[in-house]
C-alpha positions in Angstrom: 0.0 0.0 0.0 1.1 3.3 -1.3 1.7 5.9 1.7 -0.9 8.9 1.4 2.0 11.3 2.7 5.2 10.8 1.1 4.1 8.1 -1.3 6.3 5.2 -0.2 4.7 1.9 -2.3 5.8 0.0 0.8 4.1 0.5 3.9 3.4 -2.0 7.0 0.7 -3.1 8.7 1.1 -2.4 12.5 -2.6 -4.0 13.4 -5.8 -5.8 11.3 -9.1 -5.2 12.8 -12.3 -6.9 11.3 -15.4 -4.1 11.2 -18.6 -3.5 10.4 -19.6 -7.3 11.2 -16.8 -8.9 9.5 -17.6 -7.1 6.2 -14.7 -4.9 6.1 -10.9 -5.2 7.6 -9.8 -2.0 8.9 -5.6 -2.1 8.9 -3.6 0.1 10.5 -0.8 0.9 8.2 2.8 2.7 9.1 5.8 4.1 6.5 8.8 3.5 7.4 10.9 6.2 5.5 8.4 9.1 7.1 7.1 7.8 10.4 3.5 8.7 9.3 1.1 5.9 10.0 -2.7 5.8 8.2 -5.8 3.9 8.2 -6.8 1.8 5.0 -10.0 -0.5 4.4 -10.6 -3.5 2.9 -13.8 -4.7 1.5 -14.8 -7.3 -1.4 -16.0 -5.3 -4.7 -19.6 -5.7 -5.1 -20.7 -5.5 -9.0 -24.0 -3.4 -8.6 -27.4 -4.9 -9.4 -29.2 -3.5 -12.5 -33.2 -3.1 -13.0 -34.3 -3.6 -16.2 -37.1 -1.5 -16.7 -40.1 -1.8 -19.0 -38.7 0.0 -22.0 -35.4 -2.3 -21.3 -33.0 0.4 -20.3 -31.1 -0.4 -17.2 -30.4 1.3 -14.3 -28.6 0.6 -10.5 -30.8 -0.7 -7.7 -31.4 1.7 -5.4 -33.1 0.9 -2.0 -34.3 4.1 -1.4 -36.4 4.1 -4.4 -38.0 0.8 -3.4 -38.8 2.5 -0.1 -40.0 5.4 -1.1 -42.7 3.9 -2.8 -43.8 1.9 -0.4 -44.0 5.1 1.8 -46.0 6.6 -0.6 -48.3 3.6 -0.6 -48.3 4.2 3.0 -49.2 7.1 3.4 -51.9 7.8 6.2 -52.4 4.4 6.2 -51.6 2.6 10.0 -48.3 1.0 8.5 -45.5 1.6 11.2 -42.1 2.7 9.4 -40.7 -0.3 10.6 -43.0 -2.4 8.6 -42.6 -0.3 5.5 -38.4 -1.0 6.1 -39.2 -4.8 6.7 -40.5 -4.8 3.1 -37.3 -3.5 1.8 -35.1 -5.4 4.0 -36.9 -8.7 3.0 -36.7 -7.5 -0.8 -33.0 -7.2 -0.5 -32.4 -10.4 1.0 -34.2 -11.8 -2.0 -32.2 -10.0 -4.1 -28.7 -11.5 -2.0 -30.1 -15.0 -2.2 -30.8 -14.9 -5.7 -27.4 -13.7 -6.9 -28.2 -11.8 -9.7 -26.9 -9.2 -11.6 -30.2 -8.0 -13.4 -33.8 -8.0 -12.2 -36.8 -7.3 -14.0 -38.8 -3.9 -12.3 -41.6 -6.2 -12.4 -40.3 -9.2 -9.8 -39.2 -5.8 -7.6 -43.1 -4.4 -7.7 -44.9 -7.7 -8.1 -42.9 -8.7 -4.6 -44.0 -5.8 -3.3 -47.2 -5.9 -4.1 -47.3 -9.7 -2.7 -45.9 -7.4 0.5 -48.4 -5.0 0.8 -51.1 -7.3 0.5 -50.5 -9.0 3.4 -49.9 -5.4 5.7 -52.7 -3.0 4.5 -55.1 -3.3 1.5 -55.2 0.1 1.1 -51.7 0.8 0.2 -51.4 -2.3 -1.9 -54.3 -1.1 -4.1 -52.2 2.3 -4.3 -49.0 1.0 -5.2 -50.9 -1.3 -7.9 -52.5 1.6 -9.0 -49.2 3.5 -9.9 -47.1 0.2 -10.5 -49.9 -1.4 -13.2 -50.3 1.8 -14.5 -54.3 1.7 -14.3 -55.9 3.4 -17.3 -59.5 3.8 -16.2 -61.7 3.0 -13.1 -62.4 -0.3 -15.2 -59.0 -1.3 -14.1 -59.2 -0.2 -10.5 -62.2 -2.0 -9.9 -60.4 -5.5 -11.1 -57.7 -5.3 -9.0 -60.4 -4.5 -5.8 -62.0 -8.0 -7.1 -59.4 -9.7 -7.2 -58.4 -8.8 -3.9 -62.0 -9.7 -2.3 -61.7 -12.7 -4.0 -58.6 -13.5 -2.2 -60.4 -13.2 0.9 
């Protein structure tokens, strides 16, 4: 490892500490030629997870986006925060078992939806509502039937 300070290519490491659960090694680095010691960290390279959207362009997973429509399916609904953070957690950890490097949007919103369902009617019928694009009331009142039918 290169020292930050006078640029010394090699530097030695004094003490390794794992961190952050084991996911990262934290080393504790000193140059020999300047005295100067530094902090370095080690973590494996995670290739991001595309979406592949309905128009097939593909963009980086991003949790928050998950989550924030699920809050906005939530809104003024009696669906704590902590729920509404389960349903992302559990959606990640589907994504982690599956090992994937793309994902339709529609497994991410159909899961969801499967999600919702189970939580609060209310803000699964939103989320379907923006997520299957509904054209008419037609549509609405389908996806209300199907859920009494459920029942």
């Amino acid at each position: 490892m290169r020292c930050p300070y006078c640029k010394f290519e090699d530097t030695k490491v004094i003490d390794s500490r794992a961190s952050n659960e084991g996911a990262v090694i934290r080393r504790r680095r000193q140059c020999d030629p300047c005295g100067r010691r530094f902090t370095t960290y080690e973590k494996v390279e995670e290739i991001p997870l595309l979406v592949v959207k309905k128009d097939q362009r593909r963009e980086p997973y991003e949790r928050n986006k998950a989550l924030q429509g699920i809050m906005k399916a939530c809104e003024k609904r009696p669906v704590s925060i902590e729920q509404q953070q389960s349903i992302a957690d559990d959606l990640e950890k589907l994504l982690d078992e599956k090992d994937l490097r793309e994902i339709r949007s529609a497994e991410i919103g159909e899961f969801i939806m499967e999600k919702l369902s189970r939580i609060d009617q209310v803000a699964y019928v939103r989320f379907a509502s923006v997520y299957r694009e509904f054209k008419d009331l037609n549509h609405f009142m389908q996806e209300v039937k199907a859920l009494l039918g459920k029942k």
